[in-house]
N, C-alpha and C positions, 0 to 999 in steps of 0.2 A: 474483676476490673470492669470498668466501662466499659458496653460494646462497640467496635467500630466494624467497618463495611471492610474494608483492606487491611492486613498487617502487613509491612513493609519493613521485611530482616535485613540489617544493614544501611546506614545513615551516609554514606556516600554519596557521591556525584550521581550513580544512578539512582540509589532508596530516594533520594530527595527528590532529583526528577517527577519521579512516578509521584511522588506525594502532591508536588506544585502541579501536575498535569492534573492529578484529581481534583485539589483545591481549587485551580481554576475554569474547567472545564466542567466540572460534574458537582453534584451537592452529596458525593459520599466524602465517609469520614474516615479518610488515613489514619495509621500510627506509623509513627518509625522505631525502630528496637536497634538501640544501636548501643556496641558494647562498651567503648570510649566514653570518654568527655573531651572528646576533640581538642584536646592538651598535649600531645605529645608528638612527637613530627612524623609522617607522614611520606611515604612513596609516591612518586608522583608528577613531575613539576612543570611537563610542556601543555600548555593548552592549544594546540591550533587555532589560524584562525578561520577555519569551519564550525567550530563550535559555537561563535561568536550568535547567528541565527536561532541556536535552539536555547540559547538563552533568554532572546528578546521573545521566542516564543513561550517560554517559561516566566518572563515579567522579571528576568534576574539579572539583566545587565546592571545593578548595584553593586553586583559582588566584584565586578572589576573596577579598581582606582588606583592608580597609579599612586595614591598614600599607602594601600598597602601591596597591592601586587606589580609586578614588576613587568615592561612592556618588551617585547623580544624583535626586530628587525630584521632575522636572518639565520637559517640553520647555515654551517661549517662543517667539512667532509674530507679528512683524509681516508677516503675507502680509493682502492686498488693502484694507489700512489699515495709518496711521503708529502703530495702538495695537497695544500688545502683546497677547496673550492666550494664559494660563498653563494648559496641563493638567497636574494634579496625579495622579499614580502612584498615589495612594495610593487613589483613588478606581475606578481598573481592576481593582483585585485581582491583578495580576500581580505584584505585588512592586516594589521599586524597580529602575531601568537606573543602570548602571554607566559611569564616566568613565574609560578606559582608557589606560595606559601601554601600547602595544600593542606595543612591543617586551619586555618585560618581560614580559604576557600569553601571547606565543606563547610565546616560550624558558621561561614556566611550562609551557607544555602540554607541550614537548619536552621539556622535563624529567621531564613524567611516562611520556613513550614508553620513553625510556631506562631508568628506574627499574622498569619492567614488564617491560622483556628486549627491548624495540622497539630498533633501530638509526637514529639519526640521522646525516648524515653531514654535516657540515658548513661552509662556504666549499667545497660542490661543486658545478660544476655541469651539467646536464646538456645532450648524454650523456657517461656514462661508461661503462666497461667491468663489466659487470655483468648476472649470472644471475636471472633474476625468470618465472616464469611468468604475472604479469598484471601490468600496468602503471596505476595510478591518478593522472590528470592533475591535481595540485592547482596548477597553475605560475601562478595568476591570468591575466589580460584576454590574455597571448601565446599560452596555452596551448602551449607548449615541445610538449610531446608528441604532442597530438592533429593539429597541422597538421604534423608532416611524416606523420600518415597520411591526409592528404587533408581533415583537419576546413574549414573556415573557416565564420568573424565573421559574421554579420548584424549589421551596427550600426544603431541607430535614434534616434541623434542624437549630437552631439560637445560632449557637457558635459564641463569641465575644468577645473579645482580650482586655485588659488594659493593655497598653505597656510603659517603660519608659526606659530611659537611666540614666546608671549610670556614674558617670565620678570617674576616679583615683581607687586608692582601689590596694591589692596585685594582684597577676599574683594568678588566681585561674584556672588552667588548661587549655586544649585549647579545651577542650571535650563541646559538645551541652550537656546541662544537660536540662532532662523532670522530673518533681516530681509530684505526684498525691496525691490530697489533695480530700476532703470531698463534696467540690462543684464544682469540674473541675484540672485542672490541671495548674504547673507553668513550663515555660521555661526560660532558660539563656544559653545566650553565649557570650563569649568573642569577642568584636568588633576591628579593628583597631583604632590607636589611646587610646589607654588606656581605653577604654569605654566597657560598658556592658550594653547588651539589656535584660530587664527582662518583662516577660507576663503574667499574669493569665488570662487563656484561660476559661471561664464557658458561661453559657447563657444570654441573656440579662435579663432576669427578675434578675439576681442576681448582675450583673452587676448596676442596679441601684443606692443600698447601696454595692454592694463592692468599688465603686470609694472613699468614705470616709475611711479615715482609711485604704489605701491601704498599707500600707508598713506594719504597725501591722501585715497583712495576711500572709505575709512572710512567706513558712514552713523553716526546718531547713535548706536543703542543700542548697538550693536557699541564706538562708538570710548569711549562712556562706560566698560563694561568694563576698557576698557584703558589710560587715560587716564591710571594711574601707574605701567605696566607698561613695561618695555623691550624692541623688538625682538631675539630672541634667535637665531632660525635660520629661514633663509627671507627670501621667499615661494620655496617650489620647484613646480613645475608637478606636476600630477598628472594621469590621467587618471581620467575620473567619466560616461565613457557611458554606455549603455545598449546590452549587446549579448546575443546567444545564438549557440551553436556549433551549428554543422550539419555532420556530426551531432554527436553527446557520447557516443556510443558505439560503440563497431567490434571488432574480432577483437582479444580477448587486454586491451583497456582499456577507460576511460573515463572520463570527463571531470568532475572536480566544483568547487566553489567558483564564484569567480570565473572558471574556465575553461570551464565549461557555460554560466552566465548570469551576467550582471554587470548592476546596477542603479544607478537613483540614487541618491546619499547621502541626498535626502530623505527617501526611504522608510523608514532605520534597517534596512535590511534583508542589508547585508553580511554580517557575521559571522555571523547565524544563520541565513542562509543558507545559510553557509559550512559552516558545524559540522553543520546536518541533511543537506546535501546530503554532505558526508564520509562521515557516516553510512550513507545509504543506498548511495553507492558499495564501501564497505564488506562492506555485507552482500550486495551486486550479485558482487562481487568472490568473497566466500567461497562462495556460491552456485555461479555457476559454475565453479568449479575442484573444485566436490563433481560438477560433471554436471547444474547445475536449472540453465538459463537463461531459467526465465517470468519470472521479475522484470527480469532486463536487456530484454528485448522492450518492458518498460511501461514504463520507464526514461527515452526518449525522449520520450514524452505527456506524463510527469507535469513534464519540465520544460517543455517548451514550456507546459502547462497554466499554470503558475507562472508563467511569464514572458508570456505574454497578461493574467493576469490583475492582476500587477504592469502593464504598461501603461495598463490601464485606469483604476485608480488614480492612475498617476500624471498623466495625462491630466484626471482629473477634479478632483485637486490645484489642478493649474497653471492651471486655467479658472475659479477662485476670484479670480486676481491679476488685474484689470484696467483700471487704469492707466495703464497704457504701449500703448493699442493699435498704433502706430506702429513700439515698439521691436521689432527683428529678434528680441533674442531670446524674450520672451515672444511673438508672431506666431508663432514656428516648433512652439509647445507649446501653441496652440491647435485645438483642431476644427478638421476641414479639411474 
């Protein structure tokens, strides 16, 4: 095949990142290898709005319009009481978070790699046969790339997601709603297109028998939501731990997105993780093939830095809920 300067495993919010950081920063020649055709739905759907800046520094505030993505005013928290309580966006100064069709989202970014002179390839997957002089791991939580050089996982809990969509139903706010129940916790938000994305976030052992009888589970606020909406697809399993690659960096790659550090959904920290961590790969990446590898040497600090300091939080989060002393799974996200 054609040779390119970077190959980019994974067509994601981060692969793409790193692709648009090349394209527009640097005159090397990305590919993205992405195993999809960005047709099928997709995990995913809070975008903060912190993200909002590495977009415009990316040239991709296009992929947000309110024709197709949905605009968000306000996370909702029943954590360590049955009462709700609203923070409203508008009071942060960040701008509003966005409600994402996240299949629709990425294949806009890919869209724009293409349209830049970027190469996506797509329903591929890897490896394939293919010239690249540095390799950037965007492949999510398997890391495809990075573990057949020796990478591996530290995981630091086994949260795991049953997710579903719901189609039609009234307008029930535009707020992200979190509820905490007995064995983990449920999410909803409102999607584009009249649809709502619903979660119960707990571990996998309970995960087993929760998938029966999922909708019974339902707490109150969540099921009011939904209550003239019809189950549409799902519940399908997802994974939602907490983990970091050791390393996330080695000869010739490195590791970004979800493949260097993966967090909890609570944090709203996916995607823009995703997209700054692309970014800096990016420029890790153009860097070294100019001859400077000071930035990949700190590359290593600054994520572990990020991923300690993301634990902390979420630690300090989850020691708000207390409740359930007995139950296993909030016990196992307590002070130890």
């Amino acid at each position: 095949m054609t040779d390119f300067d970077v190959a980019i495993i994974g067509g994601g919010p981060a692969g793409a990142a790193a692709a648009l950081t090349l394209l527009r920063y640097s005159r090397l020649r990305p590919v993205i290898v992405e195993r999809s055709s960005y047709d099928t739905w997709r995990a995913g759907e809070t975008l903060s709005p912190g993200v909002l800046p590495l977009l415009a520094y990316l040239g991709a505030e296009s992929v947000l319009t309110e024709q197709t993505q949905r605009r968000a005013y306000a996370t909702s928290a029943a954590w360590g009481s049955t009462d709700v309580v609203s923070r409203d966006f508008l009071f942060t100064g960040g701008g509003d978070a966005w409600h994402l069709d996240r299949a629709r989202f990425d294949a806009s970014l890919a869209q724009l790699v293409t349209e830049r002179g970027g190469t996506v390839l797509t329903n591929t997957a890897w490896p394939i046969e293919l010239a690249s002089r540095f390799v950037i791991d965007a492949s999510g939580r398997h890391a495809a790339y990075a573990r057949t050089h020796g990478a591996r996982a530290a995981i630091d809990d086994h949260l795991t997601g049953l997710v579903a969509i719901f189609e039609g139903g009234e307008e029930s706010g535009t707020a992200t709603l979190v509820e905490a129940v007995e064995d983990g916790w449920w999410y909803s938000a409102r999607l584009p297109g009249n649809r709502t994305v619903v979660a119960f976030m707990t571990d996998a052992d309970v995960v087993r028998t929760a998938r029966h009888g999922w909708e019974e589970r339902l707490p109150h606020h969540t099921r009011h939501r939904v209550a003239s909406a019809s189950l549409d697809h799902g519940p399908v399993v997802c994974p939602a731990h907490s983990q970091i690659l050791e390393p996330v960096i080695g000869d010739g790659w490195i590791a970004a997105g979800e493949a260097a550090a993966a967090f909890d959904p609570l944090s709203s920290m996916g995607i823009g993780y995703a997209i700054a961590s692309g970014i800096q790969a990016a420029r890790i990446a153009a860097a070294t093939l100019a001859g400077n590898s000071e930035h990949a040497r700190l590359y290593a600090a600054d994520v572990r830095r990020h991923y300690d300091a993301y634990l902390a939080r979420r630690q300090a989060y989850y020691a708000i809920e207390q409740r359930w002393p007995d139950s296993p799974f909030w016990a196992r996200r307590q002070p130890s």
